[in-house]
Rosetta silent file (secondary structure, phi, psi, omega in degrees, C-alpha in Angstrom):
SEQUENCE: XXXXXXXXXXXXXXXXXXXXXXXXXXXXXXXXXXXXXXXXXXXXXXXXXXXXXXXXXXXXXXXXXXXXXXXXXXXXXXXXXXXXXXXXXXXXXXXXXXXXXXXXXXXXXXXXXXXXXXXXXXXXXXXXXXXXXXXXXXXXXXXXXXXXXXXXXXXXXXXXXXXXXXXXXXXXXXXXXXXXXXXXXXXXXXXXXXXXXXXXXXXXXXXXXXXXXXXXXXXXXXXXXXXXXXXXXXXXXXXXXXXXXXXXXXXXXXXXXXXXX
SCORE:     score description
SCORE:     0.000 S_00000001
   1 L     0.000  -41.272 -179.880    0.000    0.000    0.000 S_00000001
   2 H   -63.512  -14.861  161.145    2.943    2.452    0.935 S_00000001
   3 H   -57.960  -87.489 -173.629    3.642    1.909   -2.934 S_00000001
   4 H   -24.975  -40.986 -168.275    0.544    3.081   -4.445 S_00000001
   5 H   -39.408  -62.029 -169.339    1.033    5.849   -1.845 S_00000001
   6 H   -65.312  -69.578 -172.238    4.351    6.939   -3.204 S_00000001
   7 H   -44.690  -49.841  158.969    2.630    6.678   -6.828 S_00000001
   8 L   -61.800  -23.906  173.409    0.497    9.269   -5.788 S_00000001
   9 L   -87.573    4.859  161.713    2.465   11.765   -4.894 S_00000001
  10 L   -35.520   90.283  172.893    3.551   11.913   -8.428 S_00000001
  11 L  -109.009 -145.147  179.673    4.206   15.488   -9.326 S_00000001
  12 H   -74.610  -32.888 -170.754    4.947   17.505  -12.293 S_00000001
  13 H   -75.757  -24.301 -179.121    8.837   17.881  -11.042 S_00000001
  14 H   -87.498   -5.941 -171.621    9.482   13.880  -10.824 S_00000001
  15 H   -88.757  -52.343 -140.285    7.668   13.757  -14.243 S_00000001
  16 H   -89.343  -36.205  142.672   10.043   16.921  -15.657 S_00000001
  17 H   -54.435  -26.103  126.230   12.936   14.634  -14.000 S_00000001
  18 H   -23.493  -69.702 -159.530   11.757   11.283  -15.678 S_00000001
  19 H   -78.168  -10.964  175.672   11.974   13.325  -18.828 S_00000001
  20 H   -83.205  -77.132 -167.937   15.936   15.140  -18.013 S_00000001
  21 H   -43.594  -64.885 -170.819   17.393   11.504  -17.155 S_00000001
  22 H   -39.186  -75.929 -152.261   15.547    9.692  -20.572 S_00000001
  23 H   -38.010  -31.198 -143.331   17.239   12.683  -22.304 S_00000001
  24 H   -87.227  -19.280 -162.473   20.612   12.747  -20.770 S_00000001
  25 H   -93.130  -45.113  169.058   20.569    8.928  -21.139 S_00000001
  26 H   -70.942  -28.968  163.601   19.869    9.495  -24.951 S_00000001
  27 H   -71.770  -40.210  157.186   22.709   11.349  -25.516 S_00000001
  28 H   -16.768  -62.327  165.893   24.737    8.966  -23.742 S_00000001
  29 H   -72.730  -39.236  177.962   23.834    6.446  -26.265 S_00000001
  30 H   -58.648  -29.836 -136.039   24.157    8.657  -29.228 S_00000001
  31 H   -95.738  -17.985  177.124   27.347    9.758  -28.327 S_00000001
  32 H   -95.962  -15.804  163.013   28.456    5.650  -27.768 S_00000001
  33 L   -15.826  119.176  150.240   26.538    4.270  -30.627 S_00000001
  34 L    94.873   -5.383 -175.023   28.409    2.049  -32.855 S_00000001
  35 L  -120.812  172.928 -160.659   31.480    1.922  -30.552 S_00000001
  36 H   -65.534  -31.160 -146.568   33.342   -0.632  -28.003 S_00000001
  37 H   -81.570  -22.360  167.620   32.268    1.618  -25.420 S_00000001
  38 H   -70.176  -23.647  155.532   28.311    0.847  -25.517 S_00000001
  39 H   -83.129  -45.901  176.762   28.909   -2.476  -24.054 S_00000001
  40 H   -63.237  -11.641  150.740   30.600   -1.368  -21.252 S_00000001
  41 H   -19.664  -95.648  179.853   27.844    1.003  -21.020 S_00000001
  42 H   -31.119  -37.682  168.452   25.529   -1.519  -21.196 S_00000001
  43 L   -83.370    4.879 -171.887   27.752   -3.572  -18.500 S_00000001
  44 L  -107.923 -109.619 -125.538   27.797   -0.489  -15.987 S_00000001
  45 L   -56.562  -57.875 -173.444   23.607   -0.702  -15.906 S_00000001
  46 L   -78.367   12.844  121.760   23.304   -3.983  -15.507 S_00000001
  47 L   -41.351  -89.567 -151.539   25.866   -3.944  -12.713 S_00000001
  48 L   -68.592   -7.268 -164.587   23.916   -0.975  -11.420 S_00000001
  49 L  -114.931  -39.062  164.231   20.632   -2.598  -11.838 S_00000001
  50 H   -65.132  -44.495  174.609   21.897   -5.773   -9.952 S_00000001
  51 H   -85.071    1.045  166.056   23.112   -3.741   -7.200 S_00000001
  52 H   -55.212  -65.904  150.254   19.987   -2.094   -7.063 S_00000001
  53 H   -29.912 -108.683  143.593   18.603   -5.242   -6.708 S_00000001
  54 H     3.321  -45.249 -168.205   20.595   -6.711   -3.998 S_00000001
  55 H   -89.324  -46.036  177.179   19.924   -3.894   -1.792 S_00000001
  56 H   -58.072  -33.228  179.117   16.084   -4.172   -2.134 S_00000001
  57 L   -99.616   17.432  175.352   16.482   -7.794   -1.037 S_00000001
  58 L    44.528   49.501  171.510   18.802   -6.880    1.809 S_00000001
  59 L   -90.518  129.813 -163.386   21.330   -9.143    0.563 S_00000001
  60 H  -111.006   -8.132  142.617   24.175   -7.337    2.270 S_00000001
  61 H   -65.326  -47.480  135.462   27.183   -8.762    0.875 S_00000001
  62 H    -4.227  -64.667  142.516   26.449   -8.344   -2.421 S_00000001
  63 H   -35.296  -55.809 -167.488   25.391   -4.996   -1.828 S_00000001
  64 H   -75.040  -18.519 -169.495   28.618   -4.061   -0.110 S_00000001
  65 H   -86.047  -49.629  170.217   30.784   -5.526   -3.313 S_00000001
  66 H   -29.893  -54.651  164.308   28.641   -4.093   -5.757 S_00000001
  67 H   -65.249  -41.581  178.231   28.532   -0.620   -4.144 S_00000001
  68 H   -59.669  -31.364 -175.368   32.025   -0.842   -3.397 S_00000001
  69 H   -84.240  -20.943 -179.365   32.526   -1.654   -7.037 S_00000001
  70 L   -91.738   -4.306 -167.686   30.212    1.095   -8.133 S_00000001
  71 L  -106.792  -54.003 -178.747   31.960    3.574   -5.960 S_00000001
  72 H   -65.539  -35.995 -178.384   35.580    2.542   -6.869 S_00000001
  73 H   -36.786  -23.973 -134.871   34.111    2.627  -10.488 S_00000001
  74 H  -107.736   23.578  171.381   33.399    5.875  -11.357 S_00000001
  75 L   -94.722  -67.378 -167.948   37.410    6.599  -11.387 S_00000001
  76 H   -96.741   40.653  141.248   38.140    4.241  -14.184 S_00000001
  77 H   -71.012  -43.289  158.273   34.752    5.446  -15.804 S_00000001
  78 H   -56.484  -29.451 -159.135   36.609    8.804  -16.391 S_00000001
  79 H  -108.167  -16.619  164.863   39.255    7.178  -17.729 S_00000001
  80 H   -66.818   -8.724 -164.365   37.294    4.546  -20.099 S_00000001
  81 L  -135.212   47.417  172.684   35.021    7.032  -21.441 S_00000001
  82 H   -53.394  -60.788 -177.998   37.240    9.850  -21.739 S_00000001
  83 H   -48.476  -42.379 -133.753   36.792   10.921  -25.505 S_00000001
  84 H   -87.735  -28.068  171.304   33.030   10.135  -25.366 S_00000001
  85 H   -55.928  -57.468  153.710   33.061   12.643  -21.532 S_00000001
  86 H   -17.155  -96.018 -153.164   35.129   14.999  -23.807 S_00000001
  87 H   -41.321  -46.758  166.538   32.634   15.159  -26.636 S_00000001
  88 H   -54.160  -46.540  157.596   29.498   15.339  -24.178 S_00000001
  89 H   -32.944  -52.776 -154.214   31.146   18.630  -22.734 S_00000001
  90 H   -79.121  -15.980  178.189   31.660   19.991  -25.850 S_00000001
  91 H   -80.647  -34.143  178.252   28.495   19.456  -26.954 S_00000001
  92 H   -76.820  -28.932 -170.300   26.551   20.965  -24.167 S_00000001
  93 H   -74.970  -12.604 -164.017   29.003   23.596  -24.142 S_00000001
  94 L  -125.263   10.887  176.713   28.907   24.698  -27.747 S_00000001
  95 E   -76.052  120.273  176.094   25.418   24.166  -29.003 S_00000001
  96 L   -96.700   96.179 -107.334   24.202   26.950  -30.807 S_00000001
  97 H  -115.561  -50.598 -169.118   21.055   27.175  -28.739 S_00000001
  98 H  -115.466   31.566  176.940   19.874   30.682  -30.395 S_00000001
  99 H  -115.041  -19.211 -178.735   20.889   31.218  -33.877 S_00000001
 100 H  -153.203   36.651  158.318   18.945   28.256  -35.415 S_00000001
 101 L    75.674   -1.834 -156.509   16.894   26.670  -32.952 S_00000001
 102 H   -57.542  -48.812 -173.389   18.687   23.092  -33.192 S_00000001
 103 H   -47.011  -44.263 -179.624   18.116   22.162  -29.555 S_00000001
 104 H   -58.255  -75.591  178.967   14.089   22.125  -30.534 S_00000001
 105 H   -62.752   -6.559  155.088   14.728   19.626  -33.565 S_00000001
 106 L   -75.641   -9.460  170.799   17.306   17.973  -31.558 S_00000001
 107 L  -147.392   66.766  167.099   13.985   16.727  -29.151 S_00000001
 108 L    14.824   31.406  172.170   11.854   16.721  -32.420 S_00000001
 109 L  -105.711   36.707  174.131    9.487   19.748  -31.469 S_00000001
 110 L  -175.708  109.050 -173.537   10.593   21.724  -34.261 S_00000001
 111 L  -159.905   73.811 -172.652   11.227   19.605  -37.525 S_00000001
 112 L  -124.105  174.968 -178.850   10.623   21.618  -39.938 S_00000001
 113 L   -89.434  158.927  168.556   12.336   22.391  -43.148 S_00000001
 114 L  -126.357  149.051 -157.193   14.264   26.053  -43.810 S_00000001
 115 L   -87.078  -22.850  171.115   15.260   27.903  -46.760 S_00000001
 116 L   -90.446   28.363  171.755   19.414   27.848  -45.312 S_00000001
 117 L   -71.715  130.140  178.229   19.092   24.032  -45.464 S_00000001
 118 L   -37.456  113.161 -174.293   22.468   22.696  -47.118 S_00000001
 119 L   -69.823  111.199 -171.488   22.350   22.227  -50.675 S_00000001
 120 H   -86.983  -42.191  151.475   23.881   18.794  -50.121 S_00000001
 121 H     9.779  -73.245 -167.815   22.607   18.313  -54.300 S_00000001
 122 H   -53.267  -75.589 -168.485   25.564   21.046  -54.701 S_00000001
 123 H   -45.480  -47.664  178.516   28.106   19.676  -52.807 S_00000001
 124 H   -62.640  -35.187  142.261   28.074   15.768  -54.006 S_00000001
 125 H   -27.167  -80.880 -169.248   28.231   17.234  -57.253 S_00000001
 126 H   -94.293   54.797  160.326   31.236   18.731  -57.040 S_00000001
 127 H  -107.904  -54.877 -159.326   32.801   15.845  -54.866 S_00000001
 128 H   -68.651  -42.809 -168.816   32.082   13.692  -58.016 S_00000001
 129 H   -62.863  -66.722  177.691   33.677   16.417  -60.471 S_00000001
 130 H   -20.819  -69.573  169.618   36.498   16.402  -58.197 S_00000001
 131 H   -60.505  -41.328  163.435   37.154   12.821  -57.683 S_00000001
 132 H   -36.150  -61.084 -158.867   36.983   12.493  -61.949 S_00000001
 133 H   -77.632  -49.615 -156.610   40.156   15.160  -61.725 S_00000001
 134 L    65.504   79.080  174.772   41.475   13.852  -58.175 S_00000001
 135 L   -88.611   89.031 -178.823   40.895   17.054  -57.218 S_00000001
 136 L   -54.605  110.882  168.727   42.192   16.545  -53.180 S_00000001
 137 E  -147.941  177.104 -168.939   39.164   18.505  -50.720 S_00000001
 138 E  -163.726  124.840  171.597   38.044   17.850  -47.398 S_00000001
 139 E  -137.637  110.022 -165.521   34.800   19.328  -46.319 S_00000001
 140 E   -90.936  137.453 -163.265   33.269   19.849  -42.972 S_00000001
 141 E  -133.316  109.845  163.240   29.860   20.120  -42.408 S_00000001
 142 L   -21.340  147.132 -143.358   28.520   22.111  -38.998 S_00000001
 143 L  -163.868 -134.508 -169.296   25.782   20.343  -36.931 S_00000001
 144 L  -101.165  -36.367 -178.182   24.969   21.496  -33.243 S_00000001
 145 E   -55.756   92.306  173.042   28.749   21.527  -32.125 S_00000001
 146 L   -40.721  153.501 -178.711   29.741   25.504  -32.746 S_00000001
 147 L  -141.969   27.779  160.881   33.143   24.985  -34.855 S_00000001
 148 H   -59.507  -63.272 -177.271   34.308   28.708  -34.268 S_00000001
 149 H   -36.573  -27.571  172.018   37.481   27.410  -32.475 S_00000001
 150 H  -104.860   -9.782  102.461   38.363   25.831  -35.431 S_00000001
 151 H    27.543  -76.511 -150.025   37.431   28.705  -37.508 S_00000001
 152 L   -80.872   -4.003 -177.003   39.704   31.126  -36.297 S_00000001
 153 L   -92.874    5.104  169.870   42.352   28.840  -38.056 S_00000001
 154 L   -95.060 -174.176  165.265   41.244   29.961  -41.333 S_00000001
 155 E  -125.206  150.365  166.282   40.262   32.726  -43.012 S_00000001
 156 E   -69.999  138.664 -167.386   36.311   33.616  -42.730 S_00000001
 157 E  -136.620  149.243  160.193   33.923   33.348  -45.633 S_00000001
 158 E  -136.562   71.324 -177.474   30.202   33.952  -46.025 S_00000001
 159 E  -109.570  104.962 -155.964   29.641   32.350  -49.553 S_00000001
 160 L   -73.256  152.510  162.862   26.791   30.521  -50.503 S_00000001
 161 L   -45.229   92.411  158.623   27.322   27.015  -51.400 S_00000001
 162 L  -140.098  165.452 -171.030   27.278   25.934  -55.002 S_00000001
 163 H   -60.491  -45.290 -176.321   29.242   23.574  -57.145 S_00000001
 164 H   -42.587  -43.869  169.211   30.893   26.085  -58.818 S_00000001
 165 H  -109.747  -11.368  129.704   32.168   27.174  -56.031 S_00000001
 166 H   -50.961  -55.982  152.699   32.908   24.611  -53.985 S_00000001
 167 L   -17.739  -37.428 -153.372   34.937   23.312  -57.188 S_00000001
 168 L  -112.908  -15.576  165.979   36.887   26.579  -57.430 S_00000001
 169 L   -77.239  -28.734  179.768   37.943   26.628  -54.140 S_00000001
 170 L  -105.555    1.744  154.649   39.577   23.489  -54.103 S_00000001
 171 L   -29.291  100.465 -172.499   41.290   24.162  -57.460 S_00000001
 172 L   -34.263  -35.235  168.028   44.552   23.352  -57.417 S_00000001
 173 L   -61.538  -33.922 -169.212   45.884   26.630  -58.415 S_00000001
 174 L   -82.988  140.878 -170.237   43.813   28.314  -56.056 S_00000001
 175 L   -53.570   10.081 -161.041   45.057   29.990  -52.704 S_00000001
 176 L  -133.082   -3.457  174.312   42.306   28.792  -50.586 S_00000001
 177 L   -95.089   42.632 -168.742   42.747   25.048  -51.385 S_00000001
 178 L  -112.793  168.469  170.569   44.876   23.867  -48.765 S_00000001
 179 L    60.099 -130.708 -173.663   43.492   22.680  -45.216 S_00000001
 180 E  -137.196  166.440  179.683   39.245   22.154  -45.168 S_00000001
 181 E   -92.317  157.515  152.541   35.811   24.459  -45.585 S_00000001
 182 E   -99.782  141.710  165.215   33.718   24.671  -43.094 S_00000001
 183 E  -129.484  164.395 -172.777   29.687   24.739  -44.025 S_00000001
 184 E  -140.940  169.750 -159.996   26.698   25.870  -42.193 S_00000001
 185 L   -45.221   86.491 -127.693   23.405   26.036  -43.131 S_00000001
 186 L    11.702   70.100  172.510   24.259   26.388  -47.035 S_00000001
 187 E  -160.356  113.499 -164.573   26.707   28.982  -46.272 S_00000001
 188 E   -77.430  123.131 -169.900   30.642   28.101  -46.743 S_00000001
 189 E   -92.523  -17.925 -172.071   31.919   29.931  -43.148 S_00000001
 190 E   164.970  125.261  162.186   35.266   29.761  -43.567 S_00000001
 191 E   -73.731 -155.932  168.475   38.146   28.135  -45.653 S_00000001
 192 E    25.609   44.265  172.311   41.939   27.062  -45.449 S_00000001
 193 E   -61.437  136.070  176.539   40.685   25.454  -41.913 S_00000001
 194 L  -131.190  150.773 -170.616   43.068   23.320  -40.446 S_00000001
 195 L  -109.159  141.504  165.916   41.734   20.481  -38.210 S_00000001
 196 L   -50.786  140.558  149.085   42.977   17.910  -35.212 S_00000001
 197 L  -126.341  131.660 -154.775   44.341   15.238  -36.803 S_00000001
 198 L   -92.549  156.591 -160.708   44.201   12.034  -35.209 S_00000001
 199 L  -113.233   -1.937 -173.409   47.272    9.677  -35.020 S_00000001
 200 L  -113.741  -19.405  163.606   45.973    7.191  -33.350 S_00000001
 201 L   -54.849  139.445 -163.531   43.277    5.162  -35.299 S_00000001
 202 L   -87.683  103.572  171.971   45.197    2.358  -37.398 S_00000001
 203 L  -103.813 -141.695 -159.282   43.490    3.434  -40.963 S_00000001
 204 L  -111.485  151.548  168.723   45.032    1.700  -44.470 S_00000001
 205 L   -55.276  -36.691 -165.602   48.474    3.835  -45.639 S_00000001
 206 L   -88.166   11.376  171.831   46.853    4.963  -48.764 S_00000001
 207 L  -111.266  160.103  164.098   44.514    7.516  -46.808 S_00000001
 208 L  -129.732 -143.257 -158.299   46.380   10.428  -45.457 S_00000001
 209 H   -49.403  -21.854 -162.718   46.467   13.907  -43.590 S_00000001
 210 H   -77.925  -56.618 -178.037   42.959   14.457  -44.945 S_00000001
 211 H   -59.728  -31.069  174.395   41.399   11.479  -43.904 S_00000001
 212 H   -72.293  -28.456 -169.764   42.945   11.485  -40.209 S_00000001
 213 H   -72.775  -47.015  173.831   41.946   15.342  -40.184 S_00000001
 214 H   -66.087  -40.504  173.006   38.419   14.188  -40.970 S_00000001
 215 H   -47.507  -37.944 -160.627   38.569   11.506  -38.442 S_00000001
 216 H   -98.708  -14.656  155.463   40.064   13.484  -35.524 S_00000001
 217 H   -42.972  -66.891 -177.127   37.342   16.292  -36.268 S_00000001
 218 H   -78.827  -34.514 -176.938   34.028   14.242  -36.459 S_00000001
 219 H   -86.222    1.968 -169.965   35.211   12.275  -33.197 S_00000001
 220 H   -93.711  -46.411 -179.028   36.115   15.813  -31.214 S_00000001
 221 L  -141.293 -178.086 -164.839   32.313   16.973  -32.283 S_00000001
 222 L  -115.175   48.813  160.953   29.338   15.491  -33.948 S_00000001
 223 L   -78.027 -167.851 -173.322   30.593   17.729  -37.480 S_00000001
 224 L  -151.785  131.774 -174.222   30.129   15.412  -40.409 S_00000001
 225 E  -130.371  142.201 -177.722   33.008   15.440  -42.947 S_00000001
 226 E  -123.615  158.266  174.915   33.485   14.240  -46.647 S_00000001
 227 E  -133.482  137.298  170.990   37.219   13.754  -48.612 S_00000001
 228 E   -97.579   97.624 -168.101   38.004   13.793  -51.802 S_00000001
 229 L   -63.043  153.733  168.464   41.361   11.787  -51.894 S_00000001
 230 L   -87.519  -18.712 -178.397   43.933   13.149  -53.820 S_00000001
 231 L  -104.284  -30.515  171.283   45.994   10.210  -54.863 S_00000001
 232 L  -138.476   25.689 -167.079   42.954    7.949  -56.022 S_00000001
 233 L    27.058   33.147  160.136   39.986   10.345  -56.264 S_00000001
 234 L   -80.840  119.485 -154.096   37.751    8.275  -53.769 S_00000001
 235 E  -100.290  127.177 -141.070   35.201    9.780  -51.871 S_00000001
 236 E  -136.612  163.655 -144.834   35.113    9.145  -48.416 S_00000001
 237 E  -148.345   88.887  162.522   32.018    9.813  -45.585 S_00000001
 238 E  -109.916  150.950  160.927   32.977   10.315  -41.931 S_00000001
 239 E  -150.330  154.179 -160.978   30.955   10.638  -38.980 S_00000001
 240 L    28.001   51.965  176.811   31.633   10.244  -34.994 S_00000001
 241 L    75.636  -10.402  146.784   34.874    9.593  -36.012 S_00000001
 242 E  -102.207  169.837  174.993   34.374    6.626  -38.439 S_00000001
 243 E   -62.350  114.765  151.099   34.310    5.524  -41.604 S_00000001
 244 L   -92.432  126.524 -167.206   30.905    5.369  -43.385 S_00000001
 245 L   -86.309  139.334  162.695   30.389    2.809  -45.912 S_00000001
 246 L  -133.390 -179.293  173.901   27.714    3.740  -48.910 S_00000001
 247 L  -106.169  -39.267 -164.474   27.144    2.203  -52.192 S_00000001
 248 L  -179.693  150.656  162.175   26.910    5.490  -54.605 S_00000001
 249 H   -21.601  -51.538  177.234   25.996    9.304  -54.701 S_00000001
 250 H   -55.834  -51.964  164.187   22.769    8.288  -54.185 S_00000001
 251 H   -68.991   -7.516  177.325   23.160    6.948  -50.659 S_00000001
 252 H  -102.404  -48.426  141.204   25.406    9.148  -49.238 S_00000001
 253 H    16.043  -81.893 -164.121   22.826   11.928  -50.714 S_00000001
 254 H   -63.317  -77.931 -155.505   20.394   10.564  -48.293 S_00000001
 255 H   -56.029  -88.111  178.972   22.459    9.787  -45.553 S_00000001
 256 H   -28.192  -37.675  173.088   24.204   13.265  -45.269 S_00000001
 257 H   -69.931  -45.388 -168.253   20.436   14.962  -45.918 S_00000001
 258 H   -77.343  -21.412 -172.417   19.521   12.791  -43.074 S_00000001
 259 H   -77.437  -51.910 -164.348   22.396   13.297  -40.888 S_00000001
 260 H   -79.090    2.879 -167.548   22.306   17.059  -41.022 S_00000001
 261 L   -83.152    0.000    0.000   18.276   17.147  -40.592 S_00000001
């Protein structure tokens, strides 16, 4: 009966705390998705769910190793889930909360289309022209993570996106085609960008500075990045720090319109 009690006293603040935990707990999983790190997630709850247990059924040794293990835990929790603690900062810290509304379409109450949506159309275009010439480009494309910090390593542009001009920027001849663009909602923010690039990911010898640049980039923030290689004109798809496999233009089309929605 002292349940039902307790059920009653259900107010609006444990319901607006129900709904803070789901979220924080979805980003958790976004931000671990696809990596080694979601089973030990996944092995931390049901550890935590067991000792949970245990305690209700006043098994008390159990309970003391468990808590003791859940206590001692949260030390090498810091140190297993370092990048993904990283990323979660950066994300809360850097969300650009009032220029375009993202946090509302980031918890789907505002999912609507806008007239500054990327022309992704434009860009895969002139990825394709590119890769014909092995034209070398590397193009990052803004999300919720502000990417001013990396910005400032560049010079600033406010150019709308079209092939033509993606294309002429990464011209070989031209002054502006060294390091990567940044884009934002169809509006190239800034060129000659230079990026982390990560050293520590094994990838195959034939990708180089681009592909590690895209790599150490997408796993630092939830940016989205594409490469044009320069040595075999292959077009390459990263996100959270991996590779994404497609079939053709057409699917990575989709998949980039869908990533950036």
């Amino acid at each position: 009966m002292d349940i039902f009690k307790d059920l009653l006293k259900f107010t609006v603040v444990d319901i607006i705390d129900v709904i803070l935990v789901a979220l924080l707990l979805y980003y958790v999983y976004r931000l671990i998705k696809g990596t080694v790190a979601i089973n030990i997630f996944i092995g931390i709850i049901i550890i935590y769910g067991a000792w949970r247990l245990t305690d209700f059924l006043n098994m008390e040794l159990l309970t003391g190793i468990f808590g003791g293990f859940m206590k001692v835990g949260i030390i090498a929790l810091i140190v297993v889930f370092q990048p993904e603690i990283r990323k979660f900062l950066l994300m809360v810290g850097s969300t650009n909360l009032g220029s375009r509304g993202k946090f509302f379409q980031q918890i789907n109450f505002l999912k609507t289309e806008t007239s500054d949506t990327t022309d992704v159309d434009a860009v895969i275009s002139a990825c394709n022209k590119m890769s014909m010439s092995k034209t070398g480009a590397l193009i990052v494309f803004e999300r919720n993570n502000n990417l001013d910090f990396l910005m400032q390593s560049g010079d600033e542009m406010n150019i709308k996106v079209t092939q033509p001009i993606i294309e002429s920027i990464f011209f070989k001849n031209s002054p502006l085609h060294d390091g990567a663009i940044v884009v934002s909602n169809n509006i190239v923010k800034a060129t000659r960008v230079i990026l982390p690039v990560n050293n520590e990911k094994n990838i195959p010898q034939r990708f180089g500075l681009r592909h590690r640049a895209a790599i150490g980039v997408t796993e630092k923030t939830d940016a989205l990045a594409l490469v044009v290689s320069e040595e075999t004109g292959h077009i390459s798809y990263f996100k959270d720090g991996e590779f994404v496999v497609f079939e053709d233009s057409t699917e990575l089309n989709t998949m980039i319109k869908k990533d950036l929605a």
